[in-house]
N, CA, C and O of each residue as an XYZ file, in Angstrom:
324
protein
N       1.003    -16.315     31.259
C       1.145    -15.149     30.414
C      -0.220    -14.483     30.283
O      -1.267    -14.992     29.883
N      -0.036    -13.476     30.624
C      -1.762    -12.454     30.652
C      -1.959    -12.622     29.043
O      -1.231    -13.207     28.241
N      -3.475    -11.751     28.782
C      -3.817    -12.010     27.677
C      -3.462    -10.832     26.860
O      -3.723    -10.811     25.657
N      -2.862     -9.825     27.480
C      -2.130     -8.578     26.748
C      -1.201     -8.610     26.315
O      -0.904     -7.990     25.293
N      -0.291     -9.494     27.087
C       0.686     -9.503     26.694
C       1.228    -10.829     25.549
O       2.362    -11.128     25.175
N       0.296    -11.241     25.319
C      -0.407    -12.535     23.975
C      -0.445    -11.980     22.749
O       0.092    -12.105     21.649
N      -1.559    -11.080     23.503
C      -1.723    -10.028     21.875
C      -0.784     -8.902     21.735
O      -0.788     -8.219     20.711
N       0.032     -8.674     22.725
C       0.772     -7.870     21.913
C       2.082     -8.724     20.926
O       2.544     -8.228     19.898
N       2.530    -10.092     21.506
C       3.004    -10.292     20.741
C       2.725    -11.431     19.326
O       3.476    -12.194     18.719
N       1.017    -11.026     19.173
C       0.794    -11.400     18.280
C       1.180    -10.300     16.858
O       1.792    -10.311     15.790
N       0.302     -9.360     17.769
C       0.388     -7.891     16.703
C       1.889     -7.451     16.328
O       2.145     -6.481     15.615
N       2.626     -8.109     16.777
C       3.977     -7.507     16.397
C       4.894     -8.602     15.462
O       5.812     -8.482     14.651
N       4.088     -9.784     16.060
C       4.682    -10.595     14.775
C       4.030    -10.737     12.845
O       4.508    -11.219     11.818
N       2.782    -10.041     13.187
C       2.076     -9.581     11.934
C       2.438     -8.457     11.448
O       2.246     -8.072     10.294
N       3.174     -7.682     12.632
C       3.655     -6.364     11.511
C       5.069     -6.571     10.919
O       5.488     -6.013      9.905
N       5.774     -7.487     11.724
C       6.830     -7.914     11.208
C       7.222     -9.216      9.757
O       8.227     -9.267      9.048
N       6.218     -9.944      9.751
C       5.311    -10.868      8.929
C       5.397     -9.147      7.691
O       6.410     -9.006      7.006
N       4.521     -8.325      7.629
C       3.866     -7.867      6.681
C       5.130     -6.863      6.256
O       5.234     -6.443      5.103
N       6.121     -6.509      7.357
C       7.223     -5.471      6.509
C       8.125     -6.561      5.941
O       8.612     -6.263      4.850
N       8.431     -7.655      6.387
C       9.612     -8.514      5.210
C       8.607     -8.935      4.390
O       9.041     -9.963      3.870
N       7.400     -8.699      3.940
C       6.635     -9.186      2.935
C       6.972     -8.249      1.786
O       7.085     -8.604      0.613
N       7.129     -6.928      2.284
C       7.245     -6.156      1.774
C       8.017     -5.548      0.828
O       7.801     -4.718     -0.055
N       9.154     -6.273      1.296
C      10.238     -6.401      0.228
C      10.050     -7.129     -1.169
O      10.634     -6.800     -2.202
N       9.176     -8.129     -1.045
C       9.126     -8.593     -2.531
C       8.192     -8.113     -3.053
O       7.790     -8.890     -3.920
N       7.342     -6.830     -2.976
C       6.571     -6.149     -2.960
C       5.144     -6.944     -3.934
O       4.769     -7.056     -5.101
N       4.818     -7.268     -2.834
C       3.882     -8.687     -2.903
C       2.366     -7.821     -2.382
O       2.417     -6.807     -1.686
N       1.173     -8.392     -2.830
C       0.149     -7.419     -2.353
C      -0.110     -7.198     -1.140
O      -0.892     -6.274     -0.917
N       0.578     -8.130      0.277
C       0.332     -8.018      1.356
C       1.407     -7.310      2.076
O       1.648     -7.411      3.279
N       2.013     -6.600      1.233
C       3.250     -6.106      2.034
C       2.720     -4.610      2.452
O       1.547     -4.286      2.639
N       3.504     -4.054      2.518
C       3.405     -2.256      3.553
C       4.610     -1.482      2.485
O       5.768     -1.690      2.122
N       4.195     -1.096      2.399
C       5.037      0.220      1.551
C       5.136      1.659      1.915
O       4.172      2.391      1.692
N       6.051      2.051      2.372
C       6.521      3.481      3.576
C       6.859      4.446      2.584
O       6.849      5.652      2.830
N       7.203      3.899      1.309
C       8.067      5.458      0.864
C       7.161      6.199     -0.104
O       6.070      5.844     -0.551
N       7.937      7.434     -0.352
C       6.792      8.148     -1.559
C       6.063      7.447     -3.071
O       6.151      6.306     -3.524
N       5.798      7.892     -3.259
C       5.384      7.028     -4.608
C       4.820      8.365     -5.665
O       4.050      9.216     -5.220
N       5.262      8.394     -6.920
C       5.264      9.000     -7.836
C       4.855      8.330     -9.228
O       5.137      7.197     -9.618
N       4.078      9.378     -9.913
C       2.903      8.562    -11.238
C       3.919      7.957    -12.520
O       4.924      8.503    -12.975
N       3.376      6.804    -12.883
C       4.632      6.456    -13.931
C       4.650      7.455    -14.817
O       5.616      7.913    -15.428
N       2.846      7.954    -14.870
C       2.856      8.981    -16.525
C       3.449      9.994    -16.509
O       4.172     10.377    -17.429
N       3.168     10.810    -15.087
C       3.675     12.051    -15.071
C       4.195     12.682    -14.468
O       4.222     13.908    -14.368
N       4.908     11.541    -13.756
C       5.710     11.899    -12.473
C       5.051     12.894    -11.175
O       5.959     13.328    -10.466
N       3.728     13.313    -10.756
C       3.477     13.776     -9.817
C       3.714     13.024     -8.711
O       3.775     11.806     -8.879
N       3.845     13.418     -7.735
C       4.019     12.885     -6.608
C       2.785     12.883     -5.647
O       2.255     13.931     -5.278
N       2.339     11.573     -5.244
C       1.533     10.999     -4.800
C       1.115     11.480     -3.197
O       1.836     11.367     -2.206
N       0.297     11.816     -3.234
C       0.110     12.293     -1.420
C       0.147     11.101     -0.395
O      -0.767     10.279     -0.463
N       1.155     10.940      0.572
C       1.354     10.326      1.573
C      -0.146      9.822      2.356
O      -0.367      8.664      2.709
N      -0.929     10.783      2.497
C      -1.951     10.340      3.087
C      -3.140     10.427      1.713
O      -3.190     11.205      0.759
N      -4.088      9.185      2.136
C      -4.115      9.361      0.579
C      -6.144      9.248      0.984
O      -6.573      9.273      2.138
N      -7.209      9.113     -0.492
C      -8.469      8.830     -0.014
C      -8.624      7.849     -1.139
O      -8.195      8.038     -2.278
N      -9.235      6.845     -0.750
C      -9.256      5.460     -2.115
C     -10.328      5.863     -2.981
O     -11.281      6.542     -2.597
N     -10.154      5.401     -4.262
C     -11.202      6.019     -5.097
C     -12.283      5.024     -5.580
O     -13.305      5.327     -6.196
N     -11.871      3.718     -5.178
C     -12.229      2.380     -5.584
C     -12.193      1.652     -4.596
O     -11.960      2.230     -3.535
N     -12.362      0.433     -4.562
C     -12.654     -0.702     -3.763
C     -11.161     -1.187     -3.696
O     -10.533     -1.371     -2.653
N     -10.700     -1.363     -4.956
C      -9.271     -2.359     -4.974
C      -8.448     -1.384     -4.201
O      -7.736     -1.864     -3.318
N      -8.425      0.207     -4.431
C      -7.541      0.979     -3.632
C      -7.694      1.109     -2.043
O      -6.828      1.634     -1.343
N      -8.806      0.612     -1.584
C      -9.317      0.767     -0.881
C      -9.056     -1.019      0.746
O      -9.084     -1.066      1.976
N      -8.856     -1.998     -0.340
C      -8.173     -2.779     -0.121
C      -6.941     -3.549      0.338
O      -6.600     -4.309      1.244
N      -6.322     -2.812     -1.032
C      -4.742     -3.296     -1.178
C      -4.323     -2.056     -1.082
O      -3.546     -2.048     -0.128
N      -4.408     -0.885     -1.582
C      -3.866      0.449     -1.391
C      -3.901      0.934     -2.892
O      -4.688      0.421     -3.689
N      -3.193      1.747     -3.188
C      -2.814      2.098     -4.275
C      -3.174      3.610     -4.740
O      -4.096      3.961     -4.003
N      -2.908      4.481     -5.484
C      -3.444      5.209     -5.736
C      -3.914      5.623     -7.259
O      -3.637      4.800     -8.132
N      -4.779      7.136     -7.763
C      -5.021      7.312     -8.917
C      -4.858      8.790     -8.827
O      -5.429      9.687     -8.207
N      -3.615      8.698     -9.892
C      -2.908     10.451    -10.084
C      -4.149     11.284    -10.406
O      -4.951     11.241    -11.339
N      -4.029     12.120     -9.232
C      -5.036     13.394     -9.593
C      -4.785     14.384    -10.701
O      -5.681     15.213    -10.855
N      -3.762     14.461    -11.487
C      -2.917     14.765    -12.332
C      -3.787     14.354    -13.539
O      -4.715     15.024    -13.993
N      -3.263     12.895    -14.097
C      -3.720     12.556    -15.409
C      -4.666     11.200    -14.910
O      -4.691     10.240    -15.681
N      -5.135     11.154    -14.133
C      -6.146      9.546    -13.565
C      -5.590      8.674    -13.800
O      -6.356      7.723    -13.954
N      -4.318      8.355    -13.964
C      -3.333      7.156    -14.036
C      -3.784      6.138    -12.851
O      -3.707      6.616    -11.719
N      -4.163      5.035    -12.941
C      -4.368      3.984    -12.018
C      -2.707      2.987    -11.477
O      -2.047      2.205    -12.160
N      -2.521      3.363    -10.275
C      -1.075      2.441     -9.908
C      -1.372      1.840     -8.541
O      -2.064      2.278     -7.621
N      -0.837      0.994     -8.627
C      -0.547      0.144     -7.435
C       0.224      0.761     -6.073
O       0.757      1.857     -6.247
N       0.322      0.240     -4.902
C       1.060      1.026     -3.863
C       2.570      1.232     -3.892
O       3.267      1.872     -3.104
N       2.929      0.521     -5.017
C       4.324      0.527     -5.397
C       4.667      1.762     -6.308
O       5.788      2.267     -6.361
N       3.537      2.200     -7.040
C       3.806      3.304     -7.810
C       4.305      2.694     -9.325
O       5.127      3.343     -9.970
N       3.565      0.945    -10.047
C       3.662      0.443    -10.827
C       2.663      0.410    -11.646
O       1.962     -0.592    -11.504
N       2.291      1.233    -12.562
C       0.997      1.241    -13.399
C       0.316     -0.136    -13.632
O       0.957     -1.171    -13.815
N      -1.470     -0.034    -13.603
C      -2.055     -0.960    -13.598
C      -2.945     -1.240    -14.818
O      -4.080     -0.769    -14.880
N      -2.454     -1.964    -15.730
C      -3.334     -2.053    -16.737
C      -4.576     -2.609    -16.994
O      -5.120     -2.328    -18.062
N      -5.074     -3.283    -16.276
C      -6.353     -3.806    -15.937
C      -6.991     -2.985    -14.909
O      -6.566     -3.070    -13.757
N      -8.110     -2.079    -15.229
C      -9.166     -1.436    -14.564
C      -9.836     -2.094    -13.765
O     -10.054     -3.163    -14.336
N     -10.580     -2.110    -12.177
C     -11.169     -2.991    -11.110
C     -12.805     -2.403    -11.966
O     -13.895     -2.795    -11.550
């Protein structure tokens, strides 16, 4: 087996690994859909720029709206990084 074809099916079992992770929406999972602010319901830009380290990490965003801090799930975060 060449070595491309190794890694490709490494890389595909990690993306598959990380979308059923995803479902229990666990910090290593992938999250595809929109996401909207708990406070004020804006809707979150798809492509996004991290404002922090933790967002920057795990994902997440902070409503440009009211600076609401949420997770990539779009679940408010009460503890500040």
């Amino acid at each position: 087996m060449s070595q491309i074809s190794l890694f490709t099916i490494i890389i595909s079992a990690l993306i598959a690994f990380f979308i059923v992770k995803s479902r229990g929406k666990s910090k290593w999972g992938v999250h595809l859909k929109g996401v909207r602010c708990p406070k004020c319901n804006e809707k979150q830009p798809f492509i996004r720029v991290p404002k922090n380290e933790r967002e920057a990490l795990w994902g997440g965003y902070t409503c440009n709206n009211c600076n609401t801090e949420m997770d990539k799930y779009g679940q408010l975060l009460d503890d500040k990084p």
